[in-house]
C-alpha positions in Angstrom: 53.2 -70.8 -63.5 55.1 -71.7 -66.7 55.7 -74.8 -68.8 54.0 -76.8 -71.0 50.0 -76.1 -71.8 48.1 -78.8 -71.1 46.0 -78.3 -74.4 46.9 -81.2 -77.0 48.1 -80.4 -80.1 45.6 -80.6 -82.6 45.8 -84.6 -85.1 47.1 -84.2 -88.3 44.6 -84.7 -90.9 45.3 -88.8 -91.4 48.6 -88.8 -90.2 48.9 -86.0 -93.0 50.6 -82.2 -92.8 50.3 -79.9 -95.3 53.5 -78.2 -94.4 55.2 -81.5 -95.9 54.0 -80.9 -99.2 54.0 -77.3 -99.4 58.0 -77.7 -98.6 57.9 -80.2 -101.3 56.4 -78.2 -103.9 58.0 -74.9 -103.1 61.7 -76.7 -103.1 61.1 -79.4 -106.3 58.3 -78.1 -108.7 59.0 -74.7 -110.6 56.0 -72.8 -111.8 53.6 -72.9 -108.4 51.9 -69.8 -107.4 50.4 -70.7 -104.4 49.1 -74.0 -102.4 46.3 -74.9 -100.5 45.8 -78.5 -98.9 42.3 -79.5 -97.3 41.0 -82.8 -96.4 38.9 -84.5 -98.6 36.4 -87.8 -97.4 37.4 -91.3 -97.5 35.5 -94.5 -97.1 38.1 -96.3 -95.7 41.2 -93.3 -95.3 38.7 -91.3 -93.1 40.2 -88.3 -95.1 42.8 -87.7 -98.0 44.6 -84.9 -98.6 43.5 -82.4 -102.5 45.3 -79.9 -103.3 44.7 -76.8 -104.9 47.5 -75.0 -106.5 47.8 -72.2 -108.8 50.0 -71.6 -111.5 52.6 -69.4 -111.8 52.4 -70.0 -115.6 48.6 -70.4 -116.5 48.9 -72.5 -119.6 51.5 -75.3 -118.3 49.5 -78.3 -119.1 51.8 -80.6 -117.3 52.1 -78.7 -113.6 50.0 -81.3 -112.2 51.6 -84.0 -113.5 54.9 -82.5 -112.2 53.5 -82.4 -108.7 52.4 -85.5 -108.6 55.4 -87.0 -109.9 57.4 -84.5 -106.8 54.6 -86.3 -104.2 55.4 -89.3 -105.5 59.3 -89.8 -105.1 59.1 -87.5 -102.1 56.2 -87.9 -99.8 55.2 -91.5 -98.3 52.0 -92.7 -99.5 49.6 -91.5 -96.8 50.9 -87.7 -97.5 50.7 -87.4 -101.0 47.2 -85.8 -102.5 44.8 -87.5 -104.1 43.9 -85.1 -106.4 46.4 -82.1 -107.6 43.7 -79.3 -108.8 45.2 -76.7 -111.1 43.4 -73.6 -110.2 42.9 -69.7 -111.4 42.6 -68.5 -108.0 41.7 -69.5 -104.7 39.0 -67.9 -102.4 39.9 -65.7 -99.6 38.8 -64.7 -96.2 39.7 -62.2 -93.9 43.1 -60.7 -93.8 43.5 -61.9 -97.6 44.0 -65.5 -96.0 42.9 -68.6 -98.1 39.5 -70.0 -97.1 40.1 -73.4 -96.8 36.3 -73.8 -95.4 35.3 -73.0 -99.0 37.6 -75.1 -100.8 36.3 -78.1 -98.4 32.8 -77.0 -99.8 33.9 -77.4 -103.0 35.3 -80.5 -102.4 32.2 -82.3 -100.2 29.5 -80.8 -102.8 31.6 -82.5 -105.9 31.3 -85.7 -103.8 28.1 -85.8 -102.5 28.4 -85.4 -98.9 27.7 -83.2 -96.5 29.8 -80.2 -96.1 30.2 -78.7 -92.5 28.8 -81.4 -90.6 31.3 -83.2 -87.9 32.4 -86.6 -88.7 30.3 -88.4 -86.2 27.6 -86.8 -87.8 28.5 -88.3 -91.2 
């Protein structure tokens, strides 16, 4: 039998998809490297997007200024990142891919909550 599974798609984090601003970026701000996007807690947001980006120039002192200035004029409110994180590298998993689980570890530790638990445990 064919047709449509009857799995749903998987929510957007907060309305929000990363493949917006990555398309942003890659088309309107020269000098990105690379681009990672994970959800970040919010008291009243449930979650808000930070990004992690690394430079294709390492000393350009204004590339996250740039993006958010890109974010800004492009992307509606709810979809632009609250935090633009200029970074050296990102960490990887298997097959080289980046390990977003990490970077949401990075991100939960730095604001004192509990990383890996599921939101109705939090």
């Amino acid at each position: 039998m064919s047709g449509p599974s009857s799995d749903p798609a998987p929510e957007p984090l907060s309305g929000f998809e990363g493949l917006d601003f990555r398309t942003l970026i890659d088309a309107h701000v020269a000098g990105v490297s690379e681009v990672a996007v994970v959800g970040r807690r919010h008291p009243m947001l449930d979650e808000v997007p930070v990004a992690f980006v690394i430079a294709a120039r390492p000393a350009d002192p204004e590339l996250a200024t740039r993006i958010t200035a890109a974010c800004a004029s492009g992307l509606a409110p709810f979809k632009q990142p609250h935090e633009v994180r200029v970074v050296e590298s990102l960490p990887r998993a298997t097959l080289d891919k980046v390990a977003k689980a990490e970077l949401r570890k990075i991100v939960a530790a730095e604001f004192g909550e509990a990383a890996g638990l599921s939101r109705s445990a939090l």
